[in-house]
Every structure is written in structure tokens, then in C-alpha cells.
C-alpha positions as MATLAB code, in Angstrom:
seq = 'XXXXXXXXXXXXXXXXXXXXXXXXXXXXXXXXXXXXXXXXXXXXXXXXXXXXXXXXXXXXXXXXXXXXXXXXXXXXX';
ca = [
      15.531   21.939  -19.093;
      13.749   19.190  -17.753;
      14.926   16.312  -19.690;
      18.884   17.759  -19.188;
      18.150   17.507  -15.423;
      16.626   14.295  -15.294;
      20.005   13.134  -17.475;
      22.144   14.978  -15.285;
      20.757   13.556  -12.457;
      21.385    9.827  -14.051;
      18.182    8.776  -15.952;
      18.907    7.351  -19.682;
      18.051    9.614  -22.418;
      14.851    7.560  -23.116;
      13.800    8.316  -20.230;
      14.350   11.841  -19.329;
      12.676   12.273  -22.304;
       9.704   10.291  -21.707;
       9.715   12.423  -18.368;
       9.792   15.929  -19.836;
       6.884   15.096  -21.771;
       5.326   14.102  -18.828;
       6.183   17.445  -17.301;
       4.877   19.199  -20.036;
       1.679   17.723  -20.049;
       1.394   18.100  -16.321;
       2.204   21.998  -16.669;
      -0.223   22.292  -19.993;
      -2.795   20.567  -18.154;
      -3.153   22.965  -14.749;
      -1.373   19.948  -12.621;
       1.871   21.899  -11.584;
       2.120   19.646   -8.617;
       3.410   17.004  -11.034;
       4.743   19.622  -13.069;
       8.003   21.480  -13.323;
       7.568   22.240   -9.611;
       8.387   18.283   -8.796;
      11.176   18.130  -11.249;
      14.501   18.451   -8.315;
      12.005   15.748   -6.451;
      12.384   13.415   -9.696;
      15.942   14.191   -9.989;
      16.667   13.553   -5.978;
      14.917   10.314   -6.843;
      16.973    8.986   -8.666;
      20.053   10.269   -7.337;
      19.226    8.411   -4.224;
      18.246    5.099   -5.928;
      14.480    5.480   -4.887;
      13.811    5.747   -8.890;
      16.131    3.192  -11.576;
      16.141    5.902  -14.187;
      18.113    3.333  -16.519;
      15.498    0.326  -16.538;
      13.017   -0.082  -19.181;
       9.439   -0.896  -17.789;
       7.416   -3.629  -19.258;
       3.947   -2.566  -19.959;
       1.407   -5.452  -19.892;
      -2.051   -5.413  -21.487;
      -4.806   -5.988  -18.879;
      -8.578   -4.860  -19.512;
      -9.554   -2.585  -21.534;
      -9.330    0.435  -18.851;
      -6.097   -0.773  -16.821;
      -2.567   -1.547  -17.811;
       0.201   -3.488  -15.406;
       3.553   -2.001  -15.847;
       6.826   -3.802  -14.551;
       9.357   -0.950  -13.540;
      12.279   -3.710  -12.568;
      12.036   -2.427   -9.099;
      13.374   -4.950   -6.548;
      11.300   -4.051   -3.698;
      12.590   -6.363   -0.897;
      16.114   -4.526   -1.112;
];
């Protein structure tokens, strides 16, 4: 349900599916908030151009406990 949503609502498949599992593991883990309950926020998100659901983060390697991720998002506009 999620992941058809999230592709309905114009993410790529890669990353409506990268989403659900997020979802799921929000839900399995007690954290509903970030759950299924936030899903129409995600989708709204990137209905309204807030979220790029077709770019493809870069994830950088930074210290052992911390990672720098790129999501292509042209903050200035």
C-alpha cells in the first residue's frame, strides 16, 4: 500500500520502495509517527515538490558513526 502511494504520488519505484521499508520498520519498531500514519504527509511531499522523489541521493562516508547524504535538493529555489 505504501510503496503504490508513494508511486502514485510521483516517487520512482526505487524509491517508494526504499520508503515502504522505511514505513515498515517505523510501524515494527513502535514509531507510528514515522509510520503508516505519515504516509499522505510523504505523498503531499512530493506532490508539492517539497520532496524530489525521482533523484538518487549520494551517500558519503564520514566517521565511523555519521554519514553525509546528498539528496540533489536545490535549496536556494
Amino acid at each position: 500500500m505504501t510503496v503504490k502511494a508513494l508511486f502514485g504520488a510521483g516517487e520512482s519505484i526505487k524509491s517508494a520502495s526504499s520508503m515502504g521499508k522505511a514505513v515498515r520498520a517505523a510501524e515494527r519498531d513502535g514509531i507510528s509517527s514515522h509510520g503508516m500514519l505519515y504516509v499522505p504527509t510523504y505523498c503531499e511531499h512530493v506532490k508539492c515538490g517539497k520532496v524530489d522523489g525521482s533523484t538518487n541521493p549520494e551517500v558519503f562516508s564520514g566517521r565511523l558513526s555519521a554519514l553525509l547524504v546528498d539528496a540533489k535538493q536545490d535549496l536556494l529555489n
